[in-house]
Backbone as a chain_set.jsonl record, in Angstrom:
{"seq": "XXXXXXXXXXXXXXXXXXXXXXXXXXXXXXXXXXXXXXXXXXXXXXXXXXXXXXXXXXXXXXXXXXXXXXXXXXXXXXXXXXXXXXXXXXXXXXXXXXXXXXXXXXXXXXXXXXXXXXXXXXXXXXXXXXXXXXXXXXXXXXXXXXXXXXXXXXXXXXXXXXXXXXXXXX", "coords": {"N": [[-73.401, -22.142, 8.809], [-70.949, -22.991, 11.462], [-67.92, -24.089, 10.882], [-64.711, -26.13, 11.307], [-61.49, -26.348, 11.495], [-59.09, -28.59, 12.908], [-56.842, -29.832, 15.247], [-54.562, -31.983, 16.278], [-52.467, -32.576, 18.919], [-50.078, -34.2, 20.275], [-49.653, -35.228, 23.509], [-46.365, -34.234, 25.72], [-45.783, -37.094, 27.324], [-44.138, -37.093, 29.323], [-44.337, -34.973, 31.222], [-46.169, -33.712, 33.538], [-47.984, -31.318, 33.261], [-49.719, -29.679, 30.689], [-48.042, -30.371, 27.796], [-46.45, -29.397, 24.853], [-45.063, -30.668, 21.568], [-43.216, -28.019, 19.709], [-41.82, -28.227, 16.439], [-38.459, -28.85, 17.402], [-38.859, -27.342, 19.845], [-39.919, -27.564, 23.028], [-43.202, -26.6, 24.595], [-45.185, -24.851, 27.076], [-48.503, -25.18, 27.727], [-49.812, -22.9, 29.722], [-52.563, -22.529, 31.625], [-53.254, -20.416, 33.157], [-51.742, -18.203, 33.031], [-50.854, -15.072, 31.904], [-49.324, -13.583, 29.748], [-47.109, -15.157, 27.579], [-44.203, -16.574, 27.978], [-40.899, -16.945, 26.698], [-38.085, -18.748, 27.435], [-35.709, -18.851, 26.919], [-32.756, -17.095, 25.158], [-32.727, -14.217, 24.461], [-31.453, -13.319, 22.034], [-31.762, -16.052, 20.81], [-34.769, -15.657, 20.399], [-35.058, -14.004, 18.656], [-33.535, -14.584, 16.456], [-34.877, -17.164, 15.594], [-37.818, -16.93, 15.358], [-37.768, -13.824, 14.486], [-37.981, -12.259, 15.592], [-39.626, -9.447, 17.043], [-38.555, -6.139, 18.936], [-40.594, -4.261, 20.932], [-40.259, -2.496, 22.401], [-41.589, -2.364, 25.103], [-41.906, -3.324, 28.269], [-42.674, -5.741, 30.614], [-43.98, -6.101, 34.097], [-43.693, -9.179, 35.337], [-44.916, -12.123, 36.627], [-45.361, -14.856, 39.248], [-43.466, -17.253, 39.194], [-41.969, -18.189, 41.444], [-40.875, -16.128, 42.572], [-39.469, -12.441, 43.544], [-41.679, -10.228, 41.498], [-40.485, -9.61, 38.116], [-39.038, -7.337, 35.444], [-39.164, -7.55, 32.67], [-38.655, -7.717, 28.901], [-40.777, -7.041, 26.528], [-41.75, -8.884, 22.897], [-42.613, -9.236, 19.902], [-44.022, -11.904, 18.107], [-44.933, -14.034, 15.326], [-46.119, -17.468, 15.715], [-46.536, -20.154, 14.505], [-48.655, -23.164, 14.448], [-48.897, -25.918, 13.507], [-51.049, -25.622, 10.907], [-51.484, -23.427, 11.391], [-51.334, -20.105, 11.839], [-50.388, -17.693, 14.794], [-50.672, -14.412, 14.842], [-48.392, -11.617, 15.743], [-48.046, -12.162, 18.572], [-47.615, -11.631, 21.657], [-44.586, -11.79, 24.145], [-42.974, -12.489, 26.396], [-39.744, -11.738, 27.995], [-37.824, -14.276, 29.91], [-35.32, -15.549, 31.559], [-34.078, -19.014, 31.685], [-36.534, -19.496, 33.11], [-37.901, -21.273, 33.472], [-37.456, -24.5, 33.226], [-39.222, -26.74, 32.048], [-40.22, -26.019, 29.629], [-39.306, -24.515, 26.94], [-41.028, -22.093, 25.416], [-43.729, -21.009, 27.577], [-47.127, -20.795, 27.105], [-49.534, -18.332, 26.954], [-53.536, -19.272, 27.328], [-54.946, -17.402, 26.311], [-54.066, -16.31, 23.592], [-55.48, -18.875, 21.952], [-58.647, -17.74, 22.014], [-61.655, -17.29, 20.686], [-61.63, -20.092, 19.868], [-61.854, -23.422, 20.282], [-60.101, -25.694, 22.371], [-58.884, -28.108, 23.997], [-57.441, -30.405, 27.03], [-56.743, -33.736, 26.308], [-56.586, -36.1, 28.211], [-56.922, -38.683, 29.052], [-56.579, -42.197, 29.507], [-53.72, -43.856, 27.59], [-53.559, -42.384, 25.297], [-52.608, -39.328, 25.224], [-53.671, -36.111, 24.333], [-53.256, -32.652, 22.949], [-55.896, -30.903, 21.618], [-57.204, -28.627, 19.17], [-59.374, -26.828, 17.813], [-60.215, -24.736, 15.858], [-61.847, -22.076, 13.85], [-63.224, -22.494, 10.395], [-61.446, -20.614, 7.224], [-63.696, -19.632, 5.651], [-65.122, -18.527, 7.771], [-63.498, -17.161, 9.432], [-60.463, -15.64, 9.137], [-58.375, -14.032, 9.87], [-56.156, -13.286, 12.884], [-54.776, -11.271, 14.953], [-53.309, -10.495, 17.955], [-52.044, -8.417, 20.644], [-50.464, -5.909, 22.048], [-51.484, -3.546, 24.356], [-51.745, -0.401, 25.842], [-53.224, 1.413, 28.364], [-54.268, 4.922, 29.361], [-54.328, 4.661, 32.3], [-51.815, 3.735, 32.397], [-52.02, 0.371, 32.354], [-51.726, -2.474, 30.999], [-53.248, -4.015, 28.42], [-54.125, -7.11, 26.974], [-54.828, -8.15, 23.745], [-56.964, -9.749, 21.57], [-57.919, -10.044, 18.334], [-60.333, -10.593, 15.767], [-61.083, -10.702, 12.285], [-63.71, -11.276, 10.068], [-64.91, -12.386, 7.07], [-67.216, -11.438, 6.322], [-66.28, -8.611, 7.012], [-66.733, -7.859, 9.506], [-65.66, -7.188, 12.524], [-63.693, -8.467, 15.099], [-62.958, -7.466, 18.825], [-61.323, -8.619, 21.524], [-60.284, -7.796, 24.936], [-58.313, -8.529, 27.172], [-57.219, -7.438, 30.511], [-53.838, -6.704, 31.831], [-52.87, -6.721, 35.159]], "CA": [[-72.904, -23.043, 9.835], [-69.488, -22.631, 11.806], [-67.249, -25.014, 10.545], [-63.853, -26.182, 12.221], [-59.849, -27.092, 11.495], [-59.189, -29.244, 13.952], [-55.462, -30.054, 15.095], [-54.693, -32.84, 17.401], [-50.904, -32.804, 18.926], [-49.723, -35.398, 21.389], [-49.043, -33.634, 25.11], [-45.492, -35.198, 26.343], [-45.811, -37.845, 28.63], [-43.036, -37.099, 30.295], [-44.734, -33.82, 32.119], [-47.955, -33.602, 34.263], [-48.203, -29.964, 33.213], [-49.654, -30.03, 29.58], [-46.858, -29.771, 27.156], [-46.927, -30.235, 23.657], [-43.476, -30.018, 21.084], [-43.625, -27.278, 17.975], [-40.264, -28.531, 15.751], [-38.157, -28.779, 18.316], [-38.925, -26.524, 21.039], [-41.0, -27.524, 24.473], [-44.494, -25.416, 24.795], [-46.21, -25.486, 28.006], [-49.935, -24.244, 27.921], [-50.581, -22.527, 30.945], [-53.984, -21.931, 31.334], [-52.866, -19.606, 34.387], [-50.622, -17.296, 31.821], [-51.465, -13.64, 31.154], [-48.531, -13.541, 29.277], [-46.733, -15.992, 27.331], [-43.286, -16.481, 28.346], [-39.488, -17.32, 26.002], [-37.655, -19.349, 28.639], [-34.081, -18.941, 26.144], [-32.14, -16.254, 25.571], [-33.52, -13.115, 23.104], [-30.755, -13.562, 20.686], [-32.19, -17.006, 20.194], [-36.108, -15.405, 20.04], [-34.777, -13.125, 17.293], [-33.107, -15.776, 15.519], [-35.848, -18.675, 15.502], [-38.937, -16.002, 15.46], [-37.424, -12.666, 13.986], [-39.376, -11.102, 16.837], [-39.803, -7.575, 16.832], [-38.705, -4.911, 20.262], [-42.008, -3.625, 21.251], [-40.052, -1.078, 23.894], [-42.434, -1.965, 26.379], [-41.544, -3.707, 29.389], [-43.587, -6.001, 31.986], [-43.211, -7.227, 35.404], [-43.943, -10.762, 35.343], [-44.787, -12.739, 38.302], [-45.387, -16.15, 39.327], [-42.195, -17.59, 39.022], [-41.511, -18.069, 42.808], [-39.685, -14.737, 43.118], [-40.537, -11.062, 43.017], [-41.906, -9.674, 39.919], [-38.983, -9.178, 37.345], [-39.164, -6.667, 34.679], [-39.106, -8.24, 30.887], [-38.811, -6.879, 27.921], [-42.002, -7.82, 25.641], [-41.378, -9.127, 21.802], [-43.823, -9.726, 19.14], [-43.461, -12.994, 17.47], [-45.426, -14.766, 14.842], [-46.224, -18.3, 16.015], [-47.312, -21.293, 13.605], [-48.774, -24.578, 15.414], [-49.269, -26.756, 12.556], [-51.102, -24.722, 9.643], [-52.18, -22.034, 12.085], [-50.279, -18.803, 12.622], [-51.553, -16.514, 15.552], [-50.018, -13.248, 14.291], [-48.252, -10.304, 17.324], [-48.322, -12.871, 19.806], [-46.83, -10.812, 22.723], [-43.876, -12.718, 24.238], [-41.862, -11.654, 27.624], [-38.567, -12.635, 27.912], [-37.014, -14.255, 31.158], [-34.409, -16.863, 30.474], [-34.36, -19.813, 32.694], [-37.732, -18.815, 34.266], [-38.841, -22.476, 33.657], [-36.597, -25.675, 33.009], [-39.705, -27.748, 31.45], [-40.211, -25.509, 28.389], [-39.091, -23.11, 26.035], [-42.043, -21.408, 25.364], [-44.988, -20.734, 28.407], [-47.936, -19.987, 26.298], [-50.709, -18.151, 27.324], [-54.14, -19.616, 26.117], [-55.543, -16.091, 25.185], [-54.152, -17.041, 22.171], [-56.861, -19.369, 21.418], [-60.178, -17.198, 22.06], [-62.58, -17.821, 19.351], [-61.413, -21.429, 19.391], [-61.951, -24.421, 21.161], [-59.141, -26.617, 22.851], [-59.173, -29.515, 25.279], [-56.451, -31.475, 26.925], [-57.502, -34.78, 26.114], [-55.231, -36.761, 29.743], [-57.653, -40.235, 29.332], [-55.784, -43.446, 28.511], [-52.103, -43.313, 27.052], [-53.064, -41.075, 24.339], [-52.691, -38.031, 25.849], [-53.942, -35.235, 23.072], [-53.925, -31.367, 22.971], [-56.526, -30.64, 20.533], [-57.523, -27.034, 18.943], [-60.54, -26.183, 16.654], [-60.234, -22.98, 14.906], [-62.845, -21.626, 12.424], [-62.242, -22.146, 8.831], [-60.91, -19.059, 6.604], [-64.451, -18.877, 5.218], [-65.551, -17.568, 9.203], [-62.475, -16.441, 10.029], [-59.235, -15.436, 8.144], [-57.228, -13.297, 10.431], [-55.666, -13.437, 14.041], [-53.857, -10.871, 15.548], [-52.696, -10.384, 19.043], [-50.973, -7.455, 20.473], [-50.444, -5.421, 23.988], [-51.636, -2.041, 24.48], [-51.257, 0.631, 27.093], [-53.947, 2.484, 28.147], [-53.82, 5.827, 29.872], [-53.448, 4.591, 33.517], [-50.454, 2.461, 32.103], [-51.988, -0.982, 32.585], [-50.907, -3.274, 29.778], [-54.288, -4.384, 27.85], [-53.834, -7.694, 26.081], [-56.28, -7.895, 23.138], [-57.037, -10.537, 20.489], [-58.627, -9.308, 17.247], [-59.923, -11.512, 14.151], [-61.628, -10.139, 11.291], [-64.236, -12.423, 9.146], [-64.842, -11.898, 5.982], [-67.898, -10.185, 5.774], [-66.21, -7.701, 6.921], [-67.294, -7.443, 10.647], [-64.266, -7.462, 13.32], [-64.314, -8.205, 17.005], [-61.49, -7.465, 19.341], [-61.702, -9.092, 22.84], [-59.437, -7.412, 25.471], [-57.823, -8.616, 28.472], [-56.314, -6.425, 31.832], [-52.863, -7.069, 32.588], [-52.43, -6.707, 35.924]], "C": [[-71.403, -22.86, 9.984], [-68.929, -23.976, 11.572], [-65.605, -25.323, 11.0], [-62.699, -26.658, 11.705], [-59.947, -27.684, 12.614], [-57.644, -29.701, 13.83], [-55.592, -30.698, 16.371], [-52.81, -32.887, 17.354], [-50.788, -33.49, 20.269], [-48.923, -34.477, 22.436], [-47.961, -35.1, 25.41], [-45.843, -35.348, 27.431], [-44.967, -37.712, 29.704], [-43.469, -35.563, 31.245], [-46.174, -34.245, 32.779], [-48.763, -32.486, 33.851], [-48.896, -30.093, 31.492], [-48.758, -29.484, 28.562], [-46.868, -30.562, 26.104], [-45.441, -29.816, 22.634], [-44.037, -29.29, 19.817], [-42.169, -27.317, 17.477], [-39.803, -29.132, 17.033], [-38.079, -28.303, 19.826], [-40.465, -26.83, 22.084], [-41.955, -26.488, 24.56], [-44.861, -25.844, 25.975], [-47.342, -24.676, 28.165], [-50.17, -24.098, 29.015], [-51.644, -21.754, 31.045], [-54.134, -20.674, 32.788], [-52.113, -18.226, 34.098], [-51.199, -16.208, 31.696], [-51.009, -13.285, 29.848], [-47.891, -14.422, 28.214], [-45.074, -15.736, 27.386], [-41.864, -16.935, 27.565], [-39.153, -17.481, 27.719], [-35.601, -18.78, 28.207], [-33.717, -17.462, 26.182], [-32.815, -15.128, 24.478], [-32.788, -13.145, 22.268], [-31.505, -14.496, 20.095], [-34.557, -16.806, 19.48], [-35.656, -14.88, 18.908], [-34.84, -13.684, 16.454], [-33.767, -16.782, 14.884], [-36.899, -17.611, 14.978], [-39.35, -14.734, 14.617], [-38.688, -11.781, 14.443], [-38.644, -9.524, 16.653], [-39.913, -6.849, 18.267], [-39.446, -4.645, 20.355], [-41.345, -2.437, 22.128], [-40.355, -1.619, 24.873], [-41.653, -3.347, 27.087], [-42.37, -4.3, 30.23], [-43.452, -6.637, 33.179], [-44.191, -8.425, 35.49], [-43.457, -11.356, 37.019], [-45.182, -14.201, 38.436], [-44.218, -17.457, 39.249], [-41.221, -18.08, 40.432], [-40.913, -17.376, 43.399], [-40.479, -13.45, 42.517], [-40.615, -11.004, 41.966], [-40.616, -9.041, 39.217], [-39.544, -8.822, 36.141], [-38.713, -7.433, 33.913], [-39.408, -7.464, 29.963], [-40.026, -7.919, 26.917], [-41.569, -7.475, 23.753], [-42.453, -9.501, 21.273], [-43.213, -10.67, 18.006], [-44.714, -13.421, 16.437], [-45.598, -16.199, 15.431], [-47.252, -19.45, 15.259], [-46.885, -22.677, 14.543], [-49.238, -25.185, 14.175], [-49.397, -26.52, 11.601], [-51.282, -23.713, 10.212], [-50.933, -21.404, 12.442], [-51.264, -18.144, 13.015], [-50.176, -15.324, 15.116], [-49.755, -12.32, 15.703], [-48.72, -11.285, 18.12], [-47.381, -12.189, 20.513], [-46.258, -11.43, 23.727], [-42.737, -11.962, 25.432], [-40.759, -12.439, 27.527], [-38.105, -12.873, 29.158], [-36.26, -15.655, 31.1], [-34.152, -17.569, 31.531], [-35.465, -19.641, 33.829], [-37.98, -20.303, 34.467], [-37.955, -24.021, 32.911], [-37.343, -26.644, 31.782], [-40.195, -26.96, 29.957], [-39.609, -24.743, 28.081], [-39.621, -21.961, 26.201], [-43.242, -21.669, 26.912], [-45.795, -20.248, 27.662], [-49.064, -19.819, 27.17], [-51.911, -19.122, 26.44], [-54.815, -18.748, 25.754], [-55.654, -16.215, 24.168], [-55.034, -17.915, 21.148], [-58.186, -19.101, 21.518], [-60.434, -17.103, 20.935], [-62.496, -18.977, 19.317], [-61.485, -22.391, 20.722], [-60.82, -25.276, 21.563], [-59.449, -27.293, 24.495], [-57.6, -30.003, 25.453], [-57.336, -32.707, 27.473], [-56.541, -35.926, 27.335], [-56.45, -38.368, 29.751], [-56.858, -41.055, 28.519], [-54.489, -42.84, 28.048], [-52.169, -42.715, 26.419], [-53.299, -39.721, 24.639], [-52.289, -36.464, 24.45], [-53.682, -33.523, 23.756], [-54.951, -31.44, 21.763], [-57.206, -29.054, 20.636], [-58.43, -27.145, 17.799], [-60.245, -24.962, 16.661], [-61.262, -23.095, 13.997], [-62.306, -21.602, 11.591], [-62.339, -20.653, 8.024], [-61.985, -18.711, 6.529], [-65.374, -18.408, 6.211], [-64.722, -16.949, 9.505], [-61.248, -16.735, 9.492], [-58.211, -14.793, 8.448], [-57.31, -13.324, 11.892], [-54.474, -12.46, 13.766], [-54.606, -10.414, 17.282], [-52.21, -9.346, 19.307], [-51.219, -6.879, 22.095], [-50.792, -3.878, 23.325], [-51.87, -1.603, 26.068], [-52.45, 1.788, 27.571], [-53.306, 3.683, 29.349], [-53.493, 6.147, 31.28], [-52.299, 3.766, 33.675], [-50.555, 1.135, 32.215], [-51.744, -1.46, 30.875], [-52.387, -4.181, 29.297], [-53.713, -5.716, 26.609], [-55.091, -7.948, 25.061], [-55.951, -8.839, 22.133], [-58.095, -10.3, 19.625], [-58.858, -10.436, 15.895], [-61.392, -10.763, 13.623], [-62.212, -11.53, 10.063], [-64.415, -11.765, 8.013], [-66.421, -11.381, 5.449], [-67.914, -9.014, 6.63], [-66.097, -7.18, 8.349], [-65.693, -7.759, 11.456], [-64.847, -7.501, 14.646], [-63.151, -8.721, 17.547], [-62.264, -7.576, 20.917], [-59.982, -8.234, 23.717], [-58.975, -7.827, 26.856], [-56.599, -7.722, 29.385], [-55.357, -7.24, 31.987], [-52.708, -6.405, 33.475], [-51.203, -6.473, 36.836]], "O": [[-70.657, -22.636, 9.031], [-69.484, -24.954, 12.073], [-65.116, -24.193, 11.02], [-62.936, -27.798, 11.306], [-60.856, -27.375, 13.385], [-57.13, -29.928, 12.734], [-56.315, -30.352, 17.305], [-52.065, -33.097, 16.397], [-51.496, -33.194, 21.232], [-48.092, -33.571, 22.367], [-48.245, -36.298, 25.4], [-46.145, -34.556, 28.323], [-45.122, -38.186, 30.829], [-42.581, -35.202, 32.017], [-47.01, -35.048, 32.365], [-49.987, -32.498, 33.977], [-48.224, -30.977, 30.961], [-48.667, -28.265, 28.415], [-47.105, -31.768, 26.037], [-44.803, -28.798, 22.899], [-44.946, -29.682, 19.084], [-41.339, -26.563, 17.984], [-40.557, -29.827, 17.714], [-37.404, -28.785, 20.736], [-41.622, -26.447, 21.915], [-41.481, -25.353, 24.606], [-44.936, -27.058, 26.167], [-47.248, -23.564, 28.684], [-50.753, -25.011, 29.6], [-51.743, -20.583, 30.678], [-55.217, -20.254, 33.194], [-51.971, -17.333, 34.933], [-52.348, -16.34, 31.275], [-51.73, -12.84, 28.955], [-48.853, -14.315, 27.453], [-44.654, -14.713, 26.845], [-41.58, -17.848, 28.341], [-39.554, -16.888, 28.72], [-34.665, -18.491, 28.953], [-34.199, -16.682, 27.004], [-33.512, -15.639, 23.601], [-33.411, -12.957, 21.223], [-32.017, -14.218, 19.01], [-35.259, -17.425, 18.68], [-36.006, -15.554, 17.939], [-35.746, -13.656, 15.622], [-33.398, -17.269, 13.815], [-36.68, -17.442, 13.779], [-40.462, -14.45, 14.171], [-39.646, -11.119, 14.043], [-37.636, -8.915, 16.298], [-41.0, -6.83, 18.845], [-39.654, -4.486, 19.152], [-42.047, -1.489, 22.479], [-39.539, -1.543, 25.792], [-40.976, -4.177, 26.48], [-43.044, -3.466, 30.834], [-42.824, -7.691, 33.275], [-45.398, -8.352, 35.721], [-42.59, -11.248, 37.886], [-45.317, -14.72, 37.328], [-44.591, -18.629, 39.281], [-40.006, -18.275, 40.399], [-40.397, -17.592, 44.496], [-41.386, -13.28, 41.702], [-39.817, -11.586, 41.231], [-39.902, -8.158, 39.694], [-40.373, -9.557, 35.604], [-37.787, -8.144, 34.302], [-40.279, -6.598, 30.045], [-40.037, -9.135, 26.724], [-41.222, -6.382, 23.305], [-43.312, -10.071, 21.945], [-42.286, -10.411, 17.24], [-45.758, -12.995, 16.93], [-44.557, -16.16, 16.086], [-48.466, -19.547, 15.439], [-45.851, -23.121, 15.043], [-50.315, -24.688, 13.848], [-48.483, -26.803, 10.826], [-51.26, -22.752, 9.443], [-49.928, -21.809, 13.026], [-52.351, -17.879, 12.502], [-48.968, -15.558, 15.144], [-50.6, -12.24, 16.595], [-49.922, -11.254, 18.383], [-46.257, -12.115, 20.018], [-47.091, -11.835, 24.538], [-41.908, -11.08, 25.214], [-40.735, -13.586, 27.083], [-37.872, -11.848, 29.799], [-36.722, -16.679, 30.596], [-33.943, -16.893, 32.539], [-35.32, -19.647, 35.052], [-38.271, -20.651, 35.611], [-38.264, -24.242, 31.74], [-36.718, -27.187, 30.871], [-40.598, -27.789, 29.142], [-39.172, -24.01, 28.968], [-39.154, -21.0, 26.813], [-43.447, -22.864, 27.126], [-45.481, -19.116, 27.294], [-49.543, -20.671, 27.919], [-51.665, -19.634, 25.348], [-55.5, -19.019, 24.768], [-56.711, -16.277, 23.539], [-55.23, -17.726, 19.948], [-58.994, -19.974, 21.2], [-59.582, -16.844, 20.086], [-63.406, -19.406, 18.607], [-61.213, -22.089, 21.884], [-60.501, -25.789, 20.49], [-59.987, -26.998, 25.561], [-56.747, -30.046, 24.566], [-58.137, -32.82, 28.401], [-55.664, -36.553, 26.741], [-56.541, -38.956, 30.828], [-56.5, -40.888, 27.353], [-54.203, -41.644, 28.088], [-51.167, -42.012, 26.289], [-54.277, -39.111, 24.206], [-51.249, -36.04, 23.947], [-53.92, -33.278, 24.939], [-54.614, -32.22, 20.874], [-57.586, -28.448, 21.638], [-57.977, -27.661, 16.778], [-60.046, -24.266, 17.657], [-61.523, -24.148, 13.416], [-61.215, -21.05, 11.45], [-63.184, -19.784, 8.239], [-62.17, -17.611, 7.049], [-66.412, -17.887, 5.802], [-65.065, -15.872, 9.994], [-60.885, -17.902, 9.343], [-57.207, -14.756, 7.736], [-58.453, -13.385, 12.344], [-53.58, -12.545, 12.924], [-55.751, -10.156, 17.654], [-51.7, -8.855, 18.3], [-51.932, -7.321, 22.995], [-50.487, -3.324, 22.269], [-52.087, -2.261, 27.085], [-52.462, 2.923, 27.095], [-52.29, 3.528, 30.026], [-52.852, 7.112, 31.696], [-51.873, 3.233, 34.7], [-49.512, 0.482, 32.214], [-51.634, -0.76, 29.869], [-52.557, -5.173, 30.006], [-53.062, -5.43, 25.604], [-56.24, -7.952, 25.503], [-54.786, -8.879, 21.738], [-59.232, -10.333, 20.098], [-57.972, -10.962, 15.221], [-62.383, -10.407, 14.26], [-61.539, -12.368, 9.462], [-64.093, -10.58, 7.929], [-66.654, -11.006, 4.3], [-68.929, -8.428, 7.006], [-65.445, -6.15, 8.524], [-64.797, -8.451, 10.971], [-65.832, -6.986, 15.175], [-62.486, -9.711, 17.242], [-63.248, -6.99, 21.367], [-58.883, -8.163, 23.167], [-59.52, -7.174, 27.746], [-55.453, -7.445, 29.032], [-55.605, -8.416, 32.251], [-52.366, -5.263, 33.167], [-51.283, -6.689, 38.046]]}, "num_chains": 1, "name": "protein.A"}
């Protein structure tokens, strides 16, 4: 039987958009996201994150203006006890006033999340599988050979079996 962590974090009231705080820093889950977006400056991703250059480059769109080239960073990211490992992280600095972070929810395939918007307590909540189904999360971008940008999320259980889901960037 699949068995579940379960993490419940309070979405600020003060947005319509769902937005939830990690330490200090504004998240906004956009369930619209290919990508997940740093709003600050890349010194400060480095600094907070000790993100890692990937090279690669993507044009990012949605933003109310043409597509603007970003440089993509691989970050670690812990929401509570959970770290998603190579979470792949564009940089465009003032893209978005109401967060920090734009997270994709790619990030959470295999797992269940709800925004809970009934009554004043306005929840995110995330189920994850426990270690003894699942024990590893990584994330990462790849390139295939007509240059599209493949985002892929990979977790490995422990008997052994792996399964990597892939999404087209566009």
């Amino acid at each position: 039987m699949l068995t579940m962590n379960k993490i419940a974090l309070p979405l600020d009231g003060n947005y319509i958009r769902p937005t939830i705080r990690i330490g200090t820093m504004k998240v906004l889950i956009d369930t619209g996201a290919i990508v997940s977006v740093w709003t600050q400056s890349e010194e400060n991703l480095i600094r907070l994150f000790h993100a890692k250059d990937t090279k690669l480059s993507y044009d990012l769109k949605g933003f109310h203006d043409m597509p603007v080239k970003c440089k993509i960073y691989m970050i670690h990211l812990t929401i509570e006890k959970v770290t998603f490992y190579h979470v792949p992280i564009a940089v465009k600095k003032n893209a978005d006033e109401v967060a920090d972070i734009i997270l994709t929810p790619y990030i959470f395939m295999g797992c269940r999340y709800t925004f809970d918007v009934i009554g004043k307590l306005r929840m995110f909540q995330l189920e994850i599988p426990n270690k003894e189904n699942w024990f590893h999360r990584e994330i990462g971008l790849k390139v295939d050979s007509f240059g599209n940008y493949r985002l892929y999320v990979q977790s490995e259980s422990t008997d052994d079996s792996c399964k990597e889901n892939e999404i087209v960037i566009e």
